[in-house]
C-alpha positions as CSV (number, residue, x, y, z in Angstrom):
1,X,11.7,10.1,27.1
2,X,12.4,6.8,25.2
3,X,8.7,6.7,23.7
4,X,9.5,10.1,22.4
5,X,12.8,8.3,20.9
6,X,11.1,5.2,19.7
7,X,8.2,7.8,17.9
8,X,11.2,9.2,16.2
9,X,13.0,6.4,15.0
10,X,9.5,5.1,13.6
11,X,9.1,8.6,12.1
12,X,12.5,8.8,10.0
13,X,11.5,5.2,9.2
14,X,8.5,6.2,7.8
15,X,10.2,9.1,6.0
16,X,13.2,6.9,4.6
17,X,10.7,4.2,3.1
18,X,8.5,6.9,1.7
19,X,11.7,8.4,0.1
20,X,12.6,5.2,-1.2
21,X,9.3,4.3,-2.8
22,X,9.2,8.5,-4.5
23,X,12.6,8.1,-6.0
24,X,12.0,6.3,-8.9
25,X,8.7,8.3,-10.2
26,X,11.1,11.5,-9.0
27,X,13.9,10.2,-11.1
28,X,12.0,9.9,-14.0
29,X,10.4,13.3,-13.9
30,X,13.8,14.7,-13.6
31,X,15.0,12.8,-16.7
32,X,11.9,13.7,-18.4
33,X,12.5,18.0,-17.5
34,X,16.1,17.4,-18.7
35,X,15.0,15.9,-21.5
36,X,12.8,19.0,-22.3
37,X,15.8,22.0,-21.6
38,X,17.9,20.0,-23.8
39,X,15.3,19.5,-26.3
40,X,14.7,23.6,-26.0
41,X,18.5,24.0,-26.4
42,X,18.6,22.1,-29.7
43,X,15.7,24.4,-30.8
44,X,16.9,27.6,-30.1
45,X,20.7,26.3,-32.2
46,X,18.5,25.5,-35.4
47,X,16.8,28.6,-34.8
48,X,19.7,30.8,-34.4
49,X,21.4,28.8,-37.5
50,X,18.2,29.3,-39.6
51,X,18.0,33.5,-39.1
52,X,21.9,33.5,-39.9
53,X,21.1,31.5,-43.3
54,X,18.1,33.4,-44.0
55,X,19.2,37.3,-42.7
56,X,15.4,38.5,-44.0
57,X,14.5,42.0,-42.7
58,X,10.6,40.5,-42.9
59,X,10.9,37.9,-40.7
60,X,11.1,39.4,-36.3
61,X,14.4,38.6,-34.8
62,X,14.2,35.5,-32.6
63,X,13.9,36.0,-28.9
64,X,15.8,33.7,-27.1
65,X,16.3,33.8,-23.0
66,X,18.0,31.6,-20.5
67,X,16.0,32.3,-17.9
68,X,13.1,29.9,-19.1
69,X,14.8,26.4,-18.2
70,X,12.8,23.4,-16.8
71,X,15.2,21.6,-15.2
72,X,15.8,24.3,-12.2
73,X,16.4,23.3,-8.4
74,X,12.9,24.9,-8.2
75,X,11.3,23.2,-10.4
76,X,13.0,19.7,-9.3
77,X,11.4,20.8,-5.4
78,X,7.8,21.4,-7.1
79,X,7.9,17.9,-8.3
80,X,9.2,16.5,-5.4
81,X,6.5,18.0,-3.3
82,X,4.0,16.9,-6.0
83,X,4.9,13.2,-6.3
84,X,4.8,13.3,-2.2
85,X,1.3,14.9,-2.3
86,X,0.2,12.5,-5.0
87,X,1.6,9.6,-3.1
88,X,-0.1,10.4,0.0
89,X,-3.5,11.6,-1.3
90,X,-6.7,9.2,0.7
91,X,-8.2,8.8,-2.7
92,X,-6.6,5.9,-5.2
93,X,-8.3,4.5,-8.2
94,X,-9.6,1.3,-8.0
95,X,-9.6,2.1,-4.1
96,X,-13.0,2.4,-1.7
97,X,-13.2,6.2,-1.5
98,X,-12.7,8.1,1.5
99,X,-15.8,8.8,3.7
100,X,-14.7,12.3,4.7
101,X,-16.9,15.2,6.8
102,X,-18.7,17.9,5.0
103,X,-21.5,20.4,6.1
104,X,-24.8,20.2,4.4
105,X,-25.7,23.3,3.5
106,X,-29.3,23.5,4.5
107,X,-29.4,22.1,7.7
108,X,-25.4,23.4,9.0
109,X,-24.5,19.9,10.3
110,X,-21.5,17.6,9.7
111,X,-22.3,14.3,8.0
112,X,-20.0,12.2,6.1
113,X,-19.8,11.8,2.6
114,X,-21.4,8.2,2.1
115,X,-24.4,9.0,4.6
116,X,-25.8,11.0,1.9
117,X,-26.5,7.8,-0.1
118,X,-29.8,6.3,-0.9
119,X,-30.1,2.5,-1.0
120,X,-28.3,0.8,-4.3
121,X,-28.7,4.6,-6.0
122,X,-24.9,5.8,-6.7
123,X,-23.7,9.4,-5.0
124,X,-23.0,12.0,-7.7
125,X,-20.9,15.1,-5.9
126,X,-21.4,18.2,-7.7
127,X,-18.2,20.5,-7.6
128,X,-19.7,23.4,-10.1
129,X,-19.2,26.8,-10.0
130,X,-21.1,29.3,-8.1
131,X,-21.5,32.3,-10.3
């Protein structure tokens, strides 16, 4: 029962620290989605200011809707969850890359990634399409 407790604490540890290191990067992205409605909001004013100067029955009416803000509480989750993933991700530049498990295709058998090499010869993965 205490290893379970002391697993825990290190957990929320973990989860604090990581939290910690996020919120600046988070912050920013917040700022920087604010930045954008507001930037949308001063649009659409000199828009709607423009058609009532220039009432011209060639020019469409402006369409204008509300429901197309950035700076949402579901927007502000997305790039919390995105900064997370980002953060955690095996693969960093400048970093040895991960030597993870895929099938080869011809012979149906796991082998890492950097088995596949050949001497000094570098490894060129081929994500292309299919069809």
């Amino acid at each position: 029962m205490d290893d379970s407790g002391g697993v825990q604490t290190a957990r929320a540890l973990k989860h604090a620290a990581l939290c910690l290191m996020l919120l600046p990067r988070f912050l920013l992205a917040a700022v920087m989605l604010w930045l954008l409605d507001f930037l949308c909001i001063r649009r659409k004013v000199l828009l709607k200011m423009g058609q009532s100067q220039l009432d011209s029955p060639e020019d469409p009416p402006v369409c204008v809707s509300d429901s197309n803000k950035m700076f949402t509480l579901e927007s502000l989750r997305a790039v919390w969850y995105g900064q997370k993933l980002d953060f955690l991700k095996s693969a960093h530049l400048g970093r040895v890359a991960p030597n993870t498990e895929v099938v080869l295709v011809q012979e149906r058998r796991p082998v890492r990634i950097l088995d596949c090499m050949r001497g000094k010869r570098p490894l060129i993965l081929n994500f292309g399409s299919c069809s």
